[in-house]
BALOBA-1460 file (C-alpha; in Angstrom, 3 decimals):
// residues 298
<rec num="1" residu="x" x="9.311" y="18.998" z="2.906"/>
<rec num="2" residu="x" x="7.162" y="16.356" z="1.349"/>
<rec num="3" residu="x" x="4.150" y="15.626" z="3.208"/>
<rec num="4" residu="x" x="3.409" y="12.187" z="2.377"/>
<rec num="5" residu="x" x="0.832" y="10.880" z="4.985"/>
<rec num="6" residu="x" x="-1.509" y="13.973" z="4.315"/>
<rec num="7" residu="x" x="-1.088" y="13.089" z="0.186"/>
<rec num="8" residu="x" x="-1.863" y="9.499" z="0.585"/>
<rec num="9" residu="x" x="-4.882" y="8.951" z="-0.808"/>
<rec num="10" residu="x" x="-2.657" y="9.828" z="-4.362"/>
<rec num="11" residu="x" x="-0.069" y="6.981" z="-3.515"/>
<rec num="12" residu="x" x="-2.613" y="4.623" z="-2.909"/>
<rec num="13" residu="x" x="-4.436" y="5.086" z="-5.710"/>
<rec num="14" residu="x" x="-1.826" y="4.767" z="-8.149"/>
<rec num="15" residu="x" x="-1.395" y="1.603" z="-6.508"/>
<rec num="16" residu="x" x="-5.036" y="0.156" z="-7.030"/>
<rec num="17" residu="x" x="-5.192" y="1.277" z="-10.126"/>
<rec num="18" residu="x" x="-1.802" y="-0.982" z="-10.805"/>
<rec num="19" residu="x" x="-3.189" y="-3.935" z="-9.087"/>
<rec num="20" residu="x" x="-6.677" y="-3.118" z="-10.687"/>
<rec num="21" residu="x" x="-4.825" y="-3.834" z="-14.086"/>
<rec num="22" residu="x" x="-2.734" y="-6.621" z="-13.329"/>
<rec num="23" residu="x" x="-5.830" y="-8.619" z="-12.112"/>
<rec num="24" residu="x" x="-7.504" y="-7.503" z="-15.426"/>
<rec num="25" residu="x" x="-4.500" y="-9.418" z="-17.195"/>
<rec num="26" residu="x" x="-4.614" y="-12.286" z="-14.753"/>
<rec num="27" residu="x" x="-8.368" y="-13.115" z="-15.502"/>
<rec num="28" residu="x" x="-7.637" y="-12.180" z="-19.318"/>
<rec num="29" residu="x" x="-4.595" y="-13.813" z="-20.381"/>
<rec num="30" residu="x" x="-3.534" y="-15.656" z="-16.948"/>
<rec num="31" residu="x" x="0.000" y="-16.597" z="-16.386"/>
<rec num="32" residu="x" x="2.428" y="-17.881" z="-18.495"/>
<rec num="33" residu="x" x="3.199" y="-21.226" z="-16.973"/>
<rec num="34" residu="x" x="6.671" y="-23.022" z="-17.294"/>
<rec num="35" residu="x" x="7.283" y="-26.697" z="-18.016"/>
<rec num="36" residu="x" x="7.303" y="-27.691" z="-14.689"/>
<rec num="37" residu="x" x="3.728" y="-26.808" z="-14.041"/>
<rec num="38" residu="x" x="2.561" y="-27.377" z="-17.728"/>
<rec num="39" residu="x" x="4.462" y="-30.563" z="-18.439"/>
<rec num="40" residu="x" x="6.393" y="-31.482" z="-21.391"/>
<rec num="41" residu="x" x="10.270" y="-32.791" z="-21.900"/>
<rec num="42" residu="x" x="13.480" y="-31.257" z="-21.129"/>
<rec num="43" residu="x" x="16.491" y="-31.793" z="-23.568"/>
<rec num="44" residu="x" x="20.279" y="-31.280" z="-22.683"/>
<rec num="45" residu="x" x="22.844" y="-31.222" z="-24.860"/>
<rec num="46" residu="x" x="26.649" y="-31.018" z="-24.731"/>
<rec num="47" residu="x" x="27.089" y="-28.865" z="-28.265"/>
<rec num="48" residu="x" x="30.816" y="-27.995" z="-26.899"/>
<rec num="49" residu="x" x="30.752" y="-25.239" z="-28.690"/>
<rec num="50" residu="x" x="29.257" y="-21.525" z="-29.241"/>
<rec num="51" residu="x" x="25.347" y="-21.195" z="-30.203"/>
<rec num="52" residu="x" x="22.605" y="-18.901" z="-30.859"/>
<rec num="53" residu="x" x="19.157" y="-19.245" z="-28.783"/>
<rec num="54" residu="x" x="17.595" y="-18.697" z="-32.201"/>
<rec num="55" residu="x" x="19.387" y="-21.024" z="-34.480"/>
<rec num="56" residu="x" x="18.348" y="-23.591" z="-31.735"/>
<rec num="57" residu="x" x="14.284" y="-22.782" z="-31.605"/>
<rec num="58" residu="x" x="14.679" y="-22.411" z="-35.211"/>
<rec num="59" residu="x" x="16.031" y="-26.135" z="-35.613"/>
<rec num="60" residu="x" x="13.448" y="-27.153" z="-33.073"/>
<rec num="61" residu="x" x="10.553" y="-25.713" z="-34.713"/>
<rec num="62" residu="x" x="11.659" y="-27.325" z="-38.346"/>
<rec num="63" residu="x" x="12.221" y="-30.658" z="-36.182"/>
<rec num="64" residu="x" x="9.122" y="-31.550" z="-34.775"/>
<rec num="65" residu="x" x="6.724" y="-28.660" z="-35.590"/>
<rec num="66" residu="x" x="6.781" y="-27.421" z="-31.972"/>
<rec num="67" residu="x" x="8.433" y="-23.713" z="-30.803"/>
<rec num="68" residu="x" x="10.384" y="-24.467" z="-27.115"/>
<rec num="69" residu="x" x="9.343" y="-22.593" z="-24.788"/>
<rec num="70" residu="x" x="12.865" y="-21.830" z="-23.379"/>
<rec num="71" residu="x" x="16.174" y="-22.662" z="-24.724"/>
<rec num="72" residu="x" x="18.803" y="-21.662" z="-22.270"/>
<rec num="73" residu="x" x="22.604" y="-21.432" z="-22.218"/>
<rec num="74" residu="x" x="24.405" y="-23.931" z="-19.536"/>
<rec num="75" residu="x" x="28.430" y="-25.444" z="-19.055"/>
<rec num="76" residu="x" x="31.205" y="-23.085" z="-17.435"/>
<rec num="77" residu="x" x="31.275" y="-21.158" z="-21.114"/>
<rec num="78" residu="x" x="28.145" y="-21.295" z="-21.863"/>
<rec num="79" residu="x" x="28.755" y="-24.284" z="-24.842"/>
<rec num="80" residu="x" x="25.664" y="-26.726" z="-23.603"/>
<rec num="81" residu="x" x="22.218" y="-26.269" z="-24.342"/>
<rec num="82" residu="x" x="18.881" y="-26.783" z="-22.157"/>
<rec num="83" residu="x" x="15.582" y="-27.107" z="-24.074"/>
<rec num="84" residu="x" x="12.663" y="-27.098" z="-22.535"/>
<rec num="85" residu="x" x="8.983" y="-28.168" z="-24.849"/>
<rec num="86" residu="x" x="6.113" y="-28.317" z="-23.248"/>
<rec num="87" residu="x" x="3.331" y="-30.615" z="-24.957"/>
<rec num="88" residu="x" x="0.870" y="-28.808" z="-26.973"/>
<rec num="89" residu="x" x="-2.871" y="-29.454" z="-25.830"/>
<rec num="90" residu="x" x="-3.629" y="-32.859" z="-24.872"/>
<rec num="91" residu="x" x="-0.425" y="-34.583" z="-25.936"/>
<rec num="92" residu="x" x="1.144" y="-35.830" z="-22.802"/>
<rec num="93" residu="x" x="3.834" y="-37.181" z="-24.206"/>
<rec num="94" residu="x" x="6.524" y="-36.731" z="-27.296"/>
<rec num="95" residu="x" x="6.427" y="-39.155" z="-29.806"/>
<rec num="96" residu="x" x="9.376" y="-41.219" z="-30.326"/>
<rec num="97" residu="x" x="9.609" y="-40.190" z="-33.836"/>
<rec num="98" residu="x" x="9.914" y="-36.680" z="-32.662"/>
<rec num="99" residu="x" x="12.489" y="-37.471" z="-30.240"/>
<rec num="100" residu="x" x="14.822" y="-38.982" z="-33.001"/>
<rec num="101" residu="x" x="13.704" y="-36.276" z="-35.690"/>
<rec num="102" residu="x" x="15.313" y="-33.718" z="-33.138"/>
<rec num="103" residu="x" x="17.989" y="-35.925" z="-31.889"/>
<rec num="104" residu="x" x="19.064" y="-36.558" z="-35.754"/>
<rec num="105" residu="x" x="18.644" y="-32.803" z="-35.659"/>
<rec num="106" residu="x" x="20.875" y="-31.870" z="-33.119"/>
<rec num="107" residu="x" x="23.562" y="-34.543" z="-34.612"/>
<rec num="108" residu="x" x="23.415" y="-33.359" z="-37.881"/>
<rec num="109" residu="x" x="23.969" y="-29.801" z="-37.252"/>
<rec num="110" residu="x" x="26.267" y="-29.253" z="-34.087"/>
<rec num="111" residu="x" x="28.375" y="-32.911" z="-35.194"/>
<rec num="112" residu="x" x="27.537" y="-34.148" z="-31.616"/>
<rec num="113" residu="x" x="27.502" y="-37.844" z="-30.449"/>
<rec num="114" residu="x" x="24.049" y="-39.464" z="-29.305"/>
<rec num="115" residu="x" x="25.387" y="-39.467" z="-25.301"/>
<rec num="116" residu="x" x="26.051" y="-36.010" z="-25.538"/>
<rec num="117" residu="x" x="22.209" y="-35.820" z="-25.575"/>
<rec num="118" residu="x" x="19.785" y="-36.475" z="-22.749"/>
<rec num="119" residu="x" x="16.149" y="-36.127" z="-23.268"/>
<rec num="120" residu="x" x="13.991" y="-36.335" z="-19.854"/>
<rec num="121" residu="x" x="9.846" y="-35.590" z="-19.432"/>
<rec num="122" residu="x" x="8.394" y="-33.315" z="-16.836"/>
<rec num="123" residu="x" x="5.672" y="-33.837" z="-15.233"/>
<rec num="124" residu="x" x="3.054" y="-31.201" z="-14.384"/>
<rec num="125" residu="x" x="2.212" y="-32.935" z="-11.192"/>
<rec num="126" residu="x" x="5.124" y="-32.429" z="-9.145"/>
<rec num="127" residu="x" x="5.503" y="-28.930" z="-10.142"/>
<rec num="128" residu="x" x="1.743" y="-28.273" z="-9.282"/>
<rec num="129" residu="x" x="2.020" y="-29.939" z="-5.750"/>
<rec num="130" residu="x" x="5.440" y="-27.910" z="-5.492"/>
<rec num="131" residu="x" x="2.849" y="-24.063" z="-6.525"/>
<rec num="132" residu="x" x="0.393" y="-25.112" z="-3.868"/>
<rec num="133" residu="x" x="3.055" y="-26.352" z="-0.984"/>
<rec num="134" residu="x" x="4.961" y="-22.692" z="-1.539"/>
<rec num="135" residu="x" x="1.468" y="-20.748" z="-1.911"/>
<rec num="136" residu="x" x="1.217" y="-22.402" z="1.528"/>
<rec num="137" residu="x" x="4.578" y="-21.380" z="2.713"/>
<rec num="138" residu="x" x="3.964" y="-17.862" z="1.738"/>
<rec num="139" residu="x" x="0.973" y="-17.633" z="3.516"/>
<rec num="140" residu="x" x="2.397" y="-19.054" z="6.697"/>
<rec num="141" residu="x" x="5.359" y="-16.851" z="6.647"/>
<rec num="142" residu="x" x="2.730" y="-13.838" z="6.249"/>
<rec num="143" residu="x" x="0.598" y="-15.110" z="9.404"/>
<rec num="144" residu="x" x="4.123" y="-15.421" z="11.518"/>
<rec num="145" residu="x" x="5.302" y="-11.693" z="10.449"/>
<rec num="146" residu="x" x="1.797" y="-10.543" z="11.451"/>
<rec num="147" residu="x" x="2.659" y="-12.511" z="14.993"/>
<rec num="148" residu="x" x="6.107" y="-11.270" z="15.358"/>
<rec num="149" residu="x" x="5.264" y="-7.332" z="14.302"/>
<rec num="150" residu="x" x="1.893" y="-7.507" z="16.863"/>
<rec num="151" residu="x" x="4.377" y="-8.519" z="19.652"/>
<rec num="152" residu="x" x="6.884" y="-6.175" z="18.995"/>
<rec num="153" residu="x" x="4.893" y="-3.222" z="17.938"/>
<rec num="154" residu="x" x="1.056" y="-3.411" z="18.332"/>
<rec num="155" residu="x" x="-1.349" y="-5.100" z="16.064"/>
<rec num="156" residu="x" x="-2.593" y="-2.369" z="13.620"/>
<rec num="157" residu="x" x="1.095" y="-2.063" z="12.615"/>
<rec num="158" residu="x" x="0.985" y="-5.840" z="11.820"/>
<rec num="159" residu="x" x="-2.061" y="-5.275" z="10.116"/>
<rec num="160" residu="x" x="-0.242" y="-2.311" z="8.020"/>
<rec num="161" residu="x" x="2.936" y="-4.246" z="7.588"/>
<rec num="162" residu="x" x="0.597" y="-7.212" z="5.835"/>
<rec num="163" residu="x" x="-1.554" y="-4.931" z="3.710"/>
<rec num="164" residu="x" x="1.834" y="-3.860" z="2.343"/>
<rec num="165" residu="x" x="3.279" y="-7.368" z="1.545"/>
<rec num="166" residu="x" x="-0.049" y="-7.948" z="0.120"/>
<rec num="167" residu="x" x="0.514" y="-4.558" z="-2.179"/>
<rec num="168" residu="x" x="4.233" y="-5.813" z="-3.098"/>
<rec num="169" residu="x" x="2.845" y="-9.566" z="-3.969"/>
<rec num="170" residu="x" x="0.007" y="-8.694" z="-6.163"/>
<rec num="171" residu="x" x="2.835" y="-6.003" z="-7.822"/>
<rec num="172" residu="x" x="4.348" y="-8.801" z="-8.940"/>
<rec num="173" residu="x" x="1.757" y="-11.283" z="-9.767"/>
<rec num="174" residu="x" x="0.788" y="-8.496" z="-12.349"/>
<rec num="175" residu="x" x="4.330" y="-8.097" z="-13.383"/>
<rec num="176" residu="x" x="3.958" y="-11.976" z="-14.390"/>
<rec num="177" residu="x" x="0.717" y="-11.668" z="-16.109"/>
<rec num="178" residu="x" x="1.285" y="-8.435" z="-17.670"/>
<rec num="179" residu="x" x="4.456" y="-9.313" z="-19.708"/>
<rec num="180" residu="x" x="3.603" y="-13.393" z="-19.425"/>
<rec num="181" residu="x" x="6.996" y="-14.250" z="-17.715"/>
<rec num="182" residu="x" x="7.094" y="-18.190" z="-17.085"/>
<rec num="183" residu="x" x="6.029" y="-19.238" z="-13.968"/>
<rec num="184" residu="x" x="8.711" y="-21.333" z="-13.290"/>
<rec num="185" residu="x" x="10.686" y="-22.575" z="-9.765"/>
<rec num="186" residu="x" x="12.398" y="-18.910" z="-9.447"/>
<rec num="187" residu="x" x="8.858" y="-17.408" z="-9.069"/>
<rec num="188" residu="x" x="8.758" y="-18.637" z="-5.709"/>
<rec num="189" residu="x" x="12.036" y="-17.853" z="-4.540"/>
<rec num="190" residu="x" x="11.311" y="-14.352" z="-5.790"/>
<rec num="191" residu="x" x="8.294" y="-13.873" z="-4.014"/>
<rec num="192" residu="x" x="10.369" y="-15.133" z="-0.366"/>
<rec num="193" residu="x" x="12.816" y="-12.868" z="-1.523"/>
<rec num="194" residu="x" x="10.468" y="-9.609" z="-1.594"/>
<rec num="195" residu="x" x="8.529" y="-10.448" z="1.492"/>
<rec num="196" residu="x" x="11.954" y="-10.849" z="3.321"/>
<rec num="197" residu="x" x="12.965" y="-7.301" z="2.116"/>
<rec num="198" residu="x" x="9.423" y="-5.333" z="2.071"/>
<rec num="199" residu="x" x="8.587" y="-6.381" z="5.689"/>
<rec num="200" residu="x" x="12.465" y="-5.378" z="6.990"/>
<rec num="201" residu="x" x="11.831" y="-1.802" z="5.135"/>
<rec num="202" residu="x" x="8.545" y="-1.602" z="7.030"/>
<rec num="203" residu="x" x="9.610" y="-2.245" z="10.611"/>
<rec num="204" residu="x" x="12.417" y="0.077" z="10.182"/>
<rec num="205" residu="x" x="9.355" y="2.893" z="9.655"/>
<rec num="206" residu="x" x="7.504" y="1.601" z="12.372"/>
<rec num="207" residu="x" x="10.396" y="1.493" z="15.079"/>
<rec num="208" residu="x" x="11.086" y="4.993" z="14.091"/>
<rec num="209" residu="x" x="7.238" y="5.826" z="15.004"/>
<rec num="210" residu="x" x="7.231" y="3.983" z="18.034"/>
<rec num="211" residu="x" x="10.197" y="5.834" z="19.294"/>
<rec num="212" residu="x" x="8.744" y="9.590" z="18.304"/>
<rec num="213" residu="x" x="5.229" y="8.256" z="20.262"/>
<rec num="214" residu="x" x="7.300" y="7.971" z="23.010"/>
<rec num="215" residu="x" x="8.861" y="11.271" z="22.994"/>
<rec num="216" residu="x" x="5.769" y="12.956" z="21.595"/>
<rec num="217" residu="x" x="3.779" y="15.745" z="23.754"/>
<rec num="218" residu="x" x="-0.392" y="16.191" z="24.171"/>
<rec num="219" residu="x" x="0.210" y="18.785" z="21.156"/>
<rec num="220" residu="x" x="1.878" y="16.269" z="18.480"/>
<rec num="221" residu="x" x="-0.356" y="15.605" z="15.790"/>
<rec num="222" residu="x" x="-0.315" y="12.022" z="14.704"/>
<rec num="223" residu="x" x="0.134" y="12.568" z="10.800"/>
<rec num="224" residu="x" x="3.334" y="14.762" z="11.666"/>
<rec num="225" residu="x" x="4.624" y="12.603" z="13.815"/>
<rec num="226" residu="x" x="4.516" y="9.768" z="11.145"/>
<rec num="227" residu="x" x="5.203" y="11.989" z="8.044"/>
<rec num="228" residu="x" x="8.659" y="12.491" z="9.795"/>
<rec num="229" residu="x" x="8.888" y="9.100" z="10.547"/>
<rec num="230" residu="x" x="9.165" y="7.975" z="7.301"/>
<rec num="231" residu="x" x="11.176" y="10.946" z="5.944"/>
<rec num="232" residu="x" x="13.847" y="9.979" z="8.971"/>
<rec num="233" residu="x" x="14.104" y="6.499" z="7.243"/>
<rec num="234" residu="x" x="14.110" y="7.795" z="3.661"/>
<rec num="235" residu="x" x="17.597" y="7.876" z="3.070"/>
<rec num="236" residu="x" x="18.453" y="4.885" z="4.781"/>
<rec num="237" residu="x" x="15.787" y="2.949" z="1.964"/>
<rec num="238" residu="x" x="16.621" y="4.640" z="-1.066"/>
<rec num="239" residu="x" x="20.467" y="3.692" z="-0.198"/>
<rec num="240" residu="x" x="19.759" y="0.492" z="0.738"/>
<rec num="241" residu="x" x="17.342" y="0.183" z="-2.276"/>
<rec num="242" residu="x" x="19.476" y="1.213" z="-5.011"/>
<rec num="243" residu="x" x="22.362" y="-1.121" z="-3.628"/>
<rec num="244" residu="x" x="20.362" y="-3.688" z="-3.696"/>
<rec num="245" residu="x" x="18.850" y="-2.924" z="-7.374"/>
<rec num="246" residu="x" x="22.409" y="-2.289" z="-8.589"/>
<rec num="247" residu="x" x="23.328" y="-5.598" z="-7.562"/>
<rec num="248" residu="x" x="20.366" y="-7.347" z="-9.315"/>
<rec num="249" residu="x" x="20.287" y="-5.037" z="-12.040"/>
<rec num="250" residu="x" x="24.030" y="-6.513" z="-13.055"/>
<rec num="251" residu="x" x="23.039" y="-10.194" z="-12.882"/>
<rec num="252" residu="x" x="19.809" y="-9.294" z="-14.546"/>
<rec num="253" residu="x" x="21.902" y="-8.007" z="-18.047"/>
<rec num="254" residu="x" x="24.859" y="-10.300" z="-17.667"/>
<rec num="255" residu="x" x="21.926" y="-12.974" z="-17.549"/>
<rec num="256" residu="x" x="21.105" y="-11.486" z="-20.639"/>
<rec num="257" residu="x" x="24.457" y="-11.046" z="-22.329"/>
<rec num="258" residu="x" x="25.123" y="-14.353" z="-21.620"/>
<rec num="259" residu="x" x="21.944" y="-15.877" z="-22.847"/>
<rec num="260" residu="x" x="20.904" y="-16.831" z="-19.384"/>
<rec num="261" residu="x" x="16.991" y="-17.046" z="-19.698"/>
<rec num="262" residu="x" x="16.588" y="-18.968" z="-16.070"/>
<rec num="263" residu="x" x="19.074" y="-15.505" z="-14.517"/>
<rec num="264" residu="x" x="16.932" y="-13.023" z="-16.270"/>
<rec num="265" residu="x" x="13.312" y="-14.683" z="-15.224"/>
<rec num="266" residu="x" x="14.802" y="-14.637" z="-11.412"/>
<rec num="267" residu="x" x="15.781" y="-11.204" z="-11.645"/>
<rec num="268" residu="x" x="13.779" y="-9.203" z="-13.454"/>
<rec num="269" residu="x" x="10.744" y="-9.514" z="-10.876"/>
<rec num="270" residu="x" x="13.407" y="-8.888" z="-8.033"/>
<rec num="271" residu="x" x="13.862" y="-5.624" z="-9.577"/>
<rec num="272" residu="x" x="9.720" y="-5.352" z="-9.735"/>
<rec num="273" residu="x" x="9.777" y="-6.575" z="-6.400"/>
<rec num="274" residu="x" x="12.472" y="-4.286" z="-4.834"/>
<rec num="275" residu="x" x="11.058" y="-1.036" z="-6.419"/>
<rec num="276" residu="x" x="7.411" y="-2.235" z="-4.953"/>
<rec num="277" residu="x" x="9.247" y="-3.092" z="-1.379"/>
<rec num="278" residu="x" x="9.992" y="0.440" z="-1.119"/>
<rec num="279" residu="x" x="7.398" y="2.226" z="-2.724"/>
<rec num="280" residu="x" x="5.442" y="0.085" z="0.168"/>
<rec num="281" residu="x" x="7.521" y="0.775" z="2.777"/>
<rec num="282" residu="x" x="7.282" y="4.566" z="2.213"/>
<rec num="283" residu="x" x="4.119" y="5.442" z="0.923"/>
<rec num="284" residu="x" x="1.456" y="2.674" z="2.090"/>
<rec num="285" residu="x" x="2.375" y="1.106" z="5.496"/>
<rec num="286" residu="x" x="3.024" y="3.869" z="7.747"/>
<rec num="287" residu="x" x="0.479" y="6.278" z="5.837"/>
<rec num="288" residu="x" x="-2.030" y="3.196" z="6.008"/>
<rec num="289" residu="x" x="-1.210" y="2.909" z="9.511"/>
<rec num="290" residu="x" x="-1.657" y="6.541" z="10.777"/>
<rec num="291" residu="x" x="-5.409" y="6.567" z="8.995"/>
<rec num="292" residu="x" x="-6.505" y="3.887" z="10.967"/>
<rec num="293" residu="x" x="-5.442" y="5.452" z="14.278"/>
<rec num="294" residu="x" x="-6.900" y="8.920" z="13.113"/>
<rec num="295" residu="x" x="-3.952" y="10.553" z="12.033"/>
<rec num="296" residu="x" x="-5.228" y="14.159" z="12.312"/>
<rec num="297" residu="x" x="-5.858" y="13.709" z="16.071"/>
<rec num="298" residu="x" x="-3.453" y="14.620" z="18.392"/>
């Protein structure tokens, strides 16, 4: 039997050492940041018919000089087009030239009308005000899970349960910076979605301790009693893990199949998310828990 609180010191520091690199890239190379928080325009186009992501960056590029930074697949088959530039440097805005060299473009090559084309700018304000409002969410919905897990539990396992959402968020914010995945609208709805899931996995450990201090004796040693804790959950969050991964994991490569960029930036840090949830969950809360109590005392 796996003795997990007494070997923690080796889970947590394969976890520093992953943050410790992810906040290497983040001061390096930063994030990659979408066109809602860069600015730029957004084209849509009814092709109504079958394309290739790369025949459309390629006719882009030869356009106007300028690579999109995401061309993705829309329409019930998949037959329209969205385009997303963001402006290069200081332009803050496409010139009108440029619009009609890549609406001519589009025309020319797909044998579209001029409706069938919509061409829309972004701007970085709104999608800045929208980071800082959801930074703000996520940091109230941390304080109120702190609340809710002191009341119900005691406070050092709301303390444990937070240093463990902090462990799953910074995961991820590497995960972005690391392989530069666009920071985009569907960042923040992945981030809810992990602290949702890492915080249930953790209270499920900590109920089980709670109920074990209750039947425990003058002779129970602390680290036992939470070693076997966590091993009592185990199965229940490696089931409910790999359901839940198999389930993202599908929509993450039909995404993929399909050509459906927006799918595949939602749900590959899910999966980064999930795996962090439980790695969290099982090796960091309740180990980080029992060391603050003095988990060799009895």
């Amino acid at each position: 039997m796996i003795n997990i609180v007494e070997k923690k010191k080796i889970f947590f520091i394969i976890s520093i050492v992953l943050i410790v690199i992810g906040i290497a890239s983040m001061i390096i190379q930063g994030f990659a940041m979408d066109i809602e928080f860069q600015g730029g325009i957004n084209v849509t186009a009814a092709l109504g018919q079958k394309f290739e992501n790369n025949d459309i960056e390629a006719l882009v590029k030869d356009a106007i000089g300028i690579t999109p930074s995401s061309v993705q697949k829309s329409g019930e088959n998949g037959e329209d087009v969205v385009i997303k530039i963001m402006y290069q440097g200081k332009t803050k805005e496409l010139a009108s030239a440029d619009r009609e060299k890549l609406t001519d473009a589009l025309i020319e090559k797909y044998g579209i009308e001029a409706d069938a084309i919509s061409i829309s700018n972004v701007s970085a304000t709104v999608g800045k005000e929208m980071l800082q409002k959801s930074f703000l969410l996520c940091l109230i919905t941390v304080i109120l899970m702190l609340v809710y897990i002191t009341i119900r539990f005691e406070l050092m396992s709301g303390v444990s349960a937070v240093v463990a959402l902090i462990h799953d968020i910074l995961i991820m914010l590497s995960f972005y910076s690391l392989f530069q995945i666009p920071v985009n609208s569907s960042f923040v709805a992945a981030i809810l979605t992990i602290l949702g899931y890492s915080i249930n996995a953790s209270i499920m450990v900590f109920d089980r301790i709670r109920e074990r201090r209750r039947l425990a004796t003058k002779k129970t040693v602390l680290n036992h009693l939470v070693n076997e804790s966590i091993l009592s959950t185990m199965g229940r969050s490696i089931n409910t893990t790999i359901t839940t991964l198999l389930t993202v994991a599908l929509l993450c490569v039909f995404g993929s199949m399909m050509g459906i960029t927006s799918l595949v930036e939602f749900t590959l840090p899910i999966i980064i998310g999930v795996l962090a949830g439980f790695y969290s969950s099982v090796f960091i809360a309740g180990p980080f828990w029992a060391m603050c109590k003095g988990g060799k005392n009895k």
